[in-house]
C-alpha positions as CSV (number, residue, x, y, z in Angstrom):
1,X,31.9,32.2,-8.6
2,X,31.2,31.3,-5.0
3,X,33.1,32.5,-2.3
4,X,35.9,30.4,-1.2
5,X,36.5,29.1,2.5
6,X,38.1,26.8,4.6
7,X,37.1,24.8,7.3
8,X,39.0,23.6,10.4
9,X,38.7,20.0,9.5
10,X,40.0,20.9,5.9
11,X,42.7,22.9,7.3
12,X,43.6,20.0,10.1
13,X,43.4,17.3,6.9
14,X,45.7,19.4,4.5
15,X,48.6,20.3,7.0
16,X,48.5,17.2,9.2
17,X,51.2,15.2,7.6
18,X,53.4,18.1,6.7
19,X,53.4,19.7,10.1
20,X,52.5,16.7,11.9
21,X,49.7,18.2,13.5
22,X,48.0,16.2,16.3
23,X,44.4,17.1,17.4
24,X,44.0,17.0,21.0
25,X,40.1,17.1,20.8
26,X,39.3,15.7,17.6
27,X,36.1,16.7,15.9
28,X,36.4,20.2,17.6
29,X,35.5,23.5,15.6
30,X,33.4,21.2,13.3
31,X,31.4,24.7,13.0
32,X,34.6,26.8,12.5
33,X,34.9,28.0,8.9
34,X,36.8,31.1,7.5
35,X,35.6,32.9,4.1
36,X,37.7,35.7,3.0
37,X,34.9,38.5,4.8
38,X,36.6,37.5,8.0
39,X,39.9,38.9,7.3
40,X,38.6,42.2,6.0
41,X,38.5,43.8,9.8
42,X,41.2,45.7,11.2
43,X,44.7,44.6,11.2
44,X,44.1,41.3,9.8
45,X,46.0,38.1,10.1
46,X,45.5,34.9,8.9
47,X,47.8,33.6,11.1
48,X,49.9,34.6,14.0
49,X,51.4,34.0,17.3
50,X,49.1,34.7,20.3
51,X,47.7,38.0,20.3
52,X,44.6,38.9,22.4
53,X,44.2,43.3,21.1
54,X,43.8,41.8,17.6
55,X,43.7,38.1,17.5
56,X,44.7,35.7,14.6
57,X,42.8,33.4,12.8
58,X,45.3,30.6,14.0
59,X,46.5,31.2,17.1
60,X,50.3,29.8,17.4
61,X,51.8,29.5,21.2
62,X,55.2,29.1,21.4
63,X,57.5,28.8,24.5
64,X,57.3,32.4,24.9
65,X,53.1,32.2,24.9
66,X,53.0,29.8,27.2
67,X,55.8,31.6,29.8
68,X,53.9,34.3,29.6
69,X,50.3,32.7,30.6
70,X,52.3,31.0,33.7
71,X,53.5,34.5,34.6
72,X,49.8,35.4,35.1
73,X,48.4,35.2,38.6
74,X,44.7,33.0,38.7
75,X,42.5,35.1,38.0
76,X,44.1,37.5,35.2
77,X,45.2,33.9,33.2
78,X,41.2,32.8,33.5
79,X,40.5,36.2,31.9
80,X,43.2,35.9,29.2
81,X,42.4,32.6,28.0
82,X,38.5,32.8,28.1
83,X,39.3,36.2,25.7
84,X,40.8,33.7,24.1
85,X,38.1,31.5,23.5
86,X,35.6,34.3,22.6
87,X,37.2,35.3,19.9
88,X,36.3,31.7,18.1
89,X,39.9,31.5,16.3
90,X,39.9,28.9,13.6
91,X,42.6,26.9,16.0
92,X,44.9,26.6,18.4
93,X,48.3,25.5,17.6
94,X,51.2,24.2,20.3
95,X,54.6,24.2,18.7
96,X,57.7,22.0,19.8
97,X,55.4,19.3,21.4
98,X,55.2,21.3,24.4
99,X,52.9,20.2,27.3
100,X,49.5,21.9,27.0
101,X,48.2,23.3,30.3
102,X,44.9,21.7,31.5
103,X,43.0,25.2,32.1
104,X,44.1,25.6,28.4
105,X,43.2,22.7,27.1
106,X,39.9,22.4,29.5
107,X,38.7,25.2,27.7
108,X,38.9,24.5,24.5
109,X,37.5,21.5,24.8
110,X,34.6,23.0,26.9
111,X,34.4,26.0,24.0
112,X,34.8,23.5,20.7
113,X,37.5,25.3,19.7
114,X,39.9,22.6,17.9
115,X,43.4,22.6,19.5
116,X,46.1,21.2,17.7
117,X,49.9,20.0,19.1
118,X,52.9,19.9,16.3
119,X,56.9,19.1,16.9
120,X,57.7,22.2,14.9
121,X,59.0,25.6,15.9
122,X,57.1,28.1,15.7
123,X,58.1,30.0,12.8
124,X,57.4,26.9,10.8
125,X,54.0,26.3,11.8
126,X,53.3,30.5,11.0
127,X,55.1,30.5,7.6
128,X,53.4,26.9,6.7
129,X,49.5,28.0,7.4
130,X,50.1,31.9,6.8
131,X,51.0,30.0,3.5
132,X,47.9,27.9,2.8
133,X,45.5,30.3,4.5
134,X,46.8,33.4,2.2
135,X,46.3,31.1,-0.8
136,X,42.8,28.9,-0.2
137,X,41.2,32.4,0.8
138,X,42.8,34.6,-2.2
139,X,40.1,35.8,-4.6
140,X,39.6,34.4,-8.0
141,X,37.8,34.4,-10.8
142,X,37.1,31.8,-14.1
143,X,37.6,33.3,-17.7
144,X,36.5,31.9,-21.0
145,X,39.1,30.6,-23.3
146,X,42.7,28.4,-23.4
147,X,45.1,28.9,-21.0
148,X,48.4,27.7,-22.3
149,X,52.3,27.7,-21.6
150,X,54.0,29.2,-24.8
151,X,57.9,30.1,-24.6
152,X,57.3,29.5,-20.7
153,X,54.9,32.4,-20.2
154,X,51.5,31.7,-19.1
155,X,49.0,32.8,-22.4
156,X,45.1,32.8,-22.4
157,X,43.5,32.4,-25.5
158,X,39.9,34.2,-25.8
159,X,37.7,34.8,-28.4
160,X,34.1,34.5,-29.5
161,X,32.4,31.5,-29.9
162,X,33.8,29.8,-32.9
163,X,36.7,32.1,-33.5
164,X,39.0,28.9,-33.4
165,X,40.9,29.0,-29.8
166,X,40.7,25.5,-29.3
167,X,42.4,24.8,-32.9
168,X,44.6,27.1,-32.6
169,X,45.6,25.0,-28.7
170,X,46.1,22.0,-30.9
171,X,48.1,23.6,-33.4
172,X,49.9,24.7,-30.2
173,X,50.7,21.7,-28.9
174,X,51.8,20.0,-32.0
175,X,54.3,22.5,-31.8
176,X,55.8,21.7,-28.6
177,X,53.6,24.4,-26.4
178,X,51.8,22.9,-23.0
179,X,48.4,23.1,-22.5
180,X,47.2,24.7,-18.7
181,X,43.3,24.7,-19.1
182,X,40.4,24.8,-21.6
183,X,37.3,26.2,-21.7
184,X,37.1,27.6,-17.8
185,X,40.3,28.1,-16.4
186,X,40.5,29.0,-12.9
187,X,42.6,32.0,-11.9
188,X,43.7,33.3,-8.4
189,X,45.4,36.4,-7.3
190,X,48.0,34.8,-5.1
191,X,50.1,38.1,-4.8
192,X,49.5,41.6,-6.0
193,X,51.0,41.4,-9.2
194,X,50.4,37.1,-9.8
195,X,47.7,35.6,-11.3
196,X,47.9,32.0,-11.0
197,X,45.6,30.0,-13.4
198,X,45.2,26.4,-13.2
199,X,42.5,23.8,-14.5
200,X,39.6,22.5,-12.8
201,X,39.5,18.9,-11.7
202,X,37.1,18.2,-14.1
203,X,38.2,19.9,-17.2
204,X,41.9,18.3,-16.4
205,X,43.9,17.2,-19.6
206,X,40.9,17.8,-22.0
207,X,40.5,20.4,-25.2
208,X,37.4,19.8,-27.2
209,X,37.5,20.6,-30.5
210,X,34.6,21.1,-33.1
211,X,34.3,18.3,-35.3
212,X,36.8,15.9,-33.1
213,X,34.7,16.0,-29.7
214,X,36.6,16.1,-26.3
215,X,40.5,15.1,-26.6
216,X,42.8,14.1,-24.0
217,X,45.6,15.6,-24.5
218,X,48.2,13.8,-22.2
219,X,47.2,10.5,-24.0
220,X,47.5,12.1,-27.3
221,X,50.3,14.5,-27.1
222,X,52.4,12.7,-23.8
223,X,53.2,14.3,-20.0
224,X,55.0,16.7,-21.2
225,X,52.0,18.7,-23.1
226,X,49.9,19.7,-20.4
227,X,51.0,21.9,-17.4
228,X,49.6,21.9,-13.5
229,X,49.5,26.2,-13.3
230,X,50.8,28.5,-14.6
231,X,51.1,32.5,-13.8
232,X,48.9,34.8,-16.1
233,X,51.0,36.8,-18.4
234,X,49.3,37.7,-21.3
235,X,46.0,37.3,-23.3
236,X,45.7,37.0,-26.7
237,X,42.3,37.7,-28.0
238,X,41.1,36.6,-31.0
239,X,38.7,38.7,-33.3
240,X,36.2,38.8,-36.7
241,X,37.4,42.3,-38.4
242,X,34.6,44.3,-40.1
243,X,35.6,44.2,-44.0
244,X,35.0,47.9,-43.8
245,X,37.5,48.6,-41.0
246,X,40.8,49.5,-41.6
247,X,43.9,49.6,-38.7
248,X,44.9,53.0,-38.2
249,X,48.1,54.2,-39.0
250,X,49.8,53.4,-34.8
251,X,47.6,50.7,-34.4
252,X,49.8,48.6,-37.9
253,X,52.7,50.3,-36.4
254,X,52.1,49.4,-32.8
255,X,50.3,46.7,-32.9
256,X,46.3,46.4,-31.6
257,X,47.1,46.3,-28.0
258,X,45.2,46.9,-24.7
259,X,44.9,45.9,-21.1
260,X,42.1,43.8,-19.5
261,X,41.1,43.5,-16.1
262,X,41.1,40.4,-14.1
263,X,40.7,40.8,-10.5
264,X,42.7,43.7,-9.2
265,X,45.5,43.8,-12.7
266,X,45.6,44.8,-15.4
267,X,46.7,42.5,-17.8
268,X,48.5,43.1,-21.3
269,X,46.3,42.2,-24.3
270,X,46.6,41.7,-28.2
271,X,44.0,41.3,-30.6
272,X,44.5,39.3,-33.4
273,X,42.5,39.3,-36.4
274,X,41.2,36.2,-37.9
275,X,41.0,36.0,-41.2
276,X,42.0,33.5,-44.1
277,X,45.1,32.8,-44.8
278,X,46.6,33.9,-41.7
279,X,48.7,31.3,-39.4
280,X,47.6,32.0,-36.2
281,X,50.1,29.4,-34.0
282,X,53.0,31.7,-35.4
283,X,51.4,35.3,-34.6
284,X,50.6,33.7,-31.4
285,X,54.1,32.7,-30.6
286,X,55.2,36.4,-32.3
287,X,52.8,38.1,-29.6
288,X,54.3,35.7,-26.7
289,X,57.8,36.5,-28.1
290,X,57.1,40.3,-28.7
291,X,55.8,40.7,-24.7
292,X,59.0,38.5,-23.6
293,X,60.8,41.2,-25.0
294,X,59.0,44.0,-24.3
295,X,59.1,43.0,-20.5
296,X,62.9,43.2,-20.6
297,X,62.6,47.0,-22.0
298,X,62.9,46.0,-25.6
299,X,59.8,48.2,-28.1
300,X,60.4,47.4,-31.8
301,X,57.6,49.9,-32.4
302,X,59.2,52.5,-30.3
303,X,62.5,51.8,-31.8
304,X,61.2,52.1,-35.4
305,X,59.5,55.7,-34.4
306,X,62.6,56.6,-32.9
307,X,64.4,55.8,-36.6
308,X,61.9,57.8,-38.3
309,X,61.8,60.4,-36.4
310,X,65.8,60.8,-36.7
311,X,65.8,59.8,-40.1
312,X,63.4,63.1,-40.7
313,X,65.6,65.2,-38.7
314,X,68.5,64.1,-40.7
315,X,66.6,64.9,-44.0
316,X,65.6,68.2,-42.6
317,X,69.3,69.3,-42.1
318,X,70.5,68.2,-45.6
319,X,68.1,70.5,-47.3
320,X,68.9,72.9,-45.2
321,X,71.1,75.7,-47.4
C-alpha cells in the first residue's frame, strides 16, 4: 500500500470550517507535504506550540509565543524567526485572532511557508490537528476478507478463495449483523492497541456474491446493515480440513485458536472448518460470543480443565483406603 501523506492545502481544506482557519497567504506551502518518514526524527511532534530546539510540524503561537518574540531585541528576533522558517514546518498557526507581526508574516510570505490565523485558543487548535495529523499519517494496511459488526465487536472474515465468506456476510446480515467492508477492507492503527477498519470509497455498501454478482447492501438490507468503521477485534478464518486430519485432543477442547499479525498487534484468531452440514453464521456468532466473554476473564475451556482436574483429584481420594 502506498505511503500515506498530507499536504498543507489538504490539511488547510479539512480544518478550515472546524477551526475556522484563515490563510493569510493563500496558496502558500503548495510544496509542503508530510509522509509519516518525517516524524520518525528525534522527539517528534506532529503538532505543537512554538518550539525552535525541536520544532513541530504545525507550529501554534499563542499569546505567550508572540510576548516572547516582542521580548527579543532586533537582531536576536530576525535570528529566531528565520530558524523558524528553515525548518519548513507544514504551517503556521495564530490562535485567538491575534494580530500577526509584519516581520512574521513578511517572512513567510517571502519563505512560502503557509500561515494560517484561527479565533480559537490554543489548546484547541493543538488537540484538533495533533488529532487529524496522528490519524491521516497512522500506518495501515488492507487485508482480504469481510469485515463485519457482529454483537458490536468488529469481526473479519478470511478465507481462501471460495471458502464462502461472502455467503456467510449475507447470512450475516439477514440475521441482523452490519456489514463494515468486503473484499479489501482498510485498516489503521490509530492507537497502540486499535485497529480501526473501514471500507474504501469504492467498495462502499457492496458484497459480491458468486452466482448473484455485486449487491448493495443498504438498498437491500436498509441503513441500518452496513457500518462506517469499526475497531478490529477478532478474525475468524475460515478453512478446507484434510479428511485425514483429526483435531487433537486441546485443540476440540480449546478450540483451534491463534493470533495473527496486522501491523504492530497481534490479533486473536479462530479457524473454523468448513465442511457440510455445518452452520457457519451460528459458529460465527459462538466465536464472537466466546471472545466477548473471554475478554471479560470468562474461559469455558479453562473452567472445564479445571472440573476435570478436580473431579480426578476427588476420584483419587475415594479410592484411597
Amino acid at each position: 500500500m502506498p505511503e500515506v501523506s498530507i499536504s498543507a492545502a489538504e490539511l488547510f481544506e479539512r480544518m478550515q470550517e472546524r477551526l475556522d482557519l484563515r490563510a493569510l497567504n493563500p496558496g502558500g506551502g503548495a510544496d509542503r507535504t508530510l509522509v509519516p518518514s518525517d516524524t520518525n526524527a528525534r522527539r517528534p511532534s506532529l503538532a505543537g506550540y512554538l518550539n525552535i530546539i525541536y520544532p513541530n510540524k504545525v507550529q501554534i503561537l499563542g499569546s505567550e509565543e508572540l510576548a516572547w518574540l516582542d521580548g527579543l531585541d532586533a537582531r536576536a528576533r530576525w535570528e529566531v524567526i528565520e530558524k523558524i522558517m528553515q525548518t519548513r514546518p507544514l504551517a503556521l498557526v495564530v490562535s485567538k485572532d491575534q494580530a500577526v507581526p509584519e516581520d512574521l508574516r513578511a517572512a513567510a510570505l517571502e519563505s512560502g511557508t503557509p500561515l494560517w490565523v484561527s479565533p480559537r485558543r490554543g489548546h484547541e487548535l493543538l488537540n484538533h490537528l495533533q488529532y487529524h495529523l496522528a490519524r491521516q499519517l497512522a500506518p495501515r494496511t488492507t487485508l482480504h476478507g469481510v469485515f463485519m459488526e457482529i454483537y458490536s465487536i468488529g469481526v473479519l472474515i478470511t478465507g481462501d478463495a471460495g471458502a464462502g465468506k461472502s455467503e456467510l456476510a449475507l447470512e450475516l446480515m439477514s440475521r441482523g449483523h452490519r456489514l463494515v467492508a468486503d473484499d479489501a477492507p482498510e485498516f489503521t492503527q490509530i492507537a497502540p492497541d486499535v485497529l480501526d477498519g473501514t471500507c474504501p470509497e469504492l467498495l462502499q455498501d457492496m458484497l459480491e456474491v458468486r452466482g448473484l454478482g455485486v449487491l448493495n447492501v443498504r438498498d437491500m438490507f436498509g441503513d441500518t446493515a452496513v457500518k462506517r468503521n469499526k475497531y478490529l477485534r477478532l478474525i475468524v478464518h475460515l478453512t478446507q480440513p484434510q479428511l485425514e486430519t483429526r483435531p487433537a485432543g486441546m485443540e476440540r477442547i480449546a478450540g483451534d485458536l491463534g493470533t495473527r499479525r496486522v501491523l504492530d498487534l497481534d490479533v486473536p484468531m479462530i479457524i473454523l472448518p468448513v465442511m457440510p452440514g455445518r452452520n457457519l453464521a451460528v459458529l460465527t456468532e459462538a466465536a464472537a460470543r466466546l471472545h466477548i466473554l473471554r475478554a471479560k476473564g470468562v474461559d469455558p475451556a479453562a473452567a472445564f480443565m479445571a472440573r476435570h482436574s478436580h473431579f480426578l483429584e476427588a476420584s483419587a481420594a475415594d479410592s484411597e483406603p
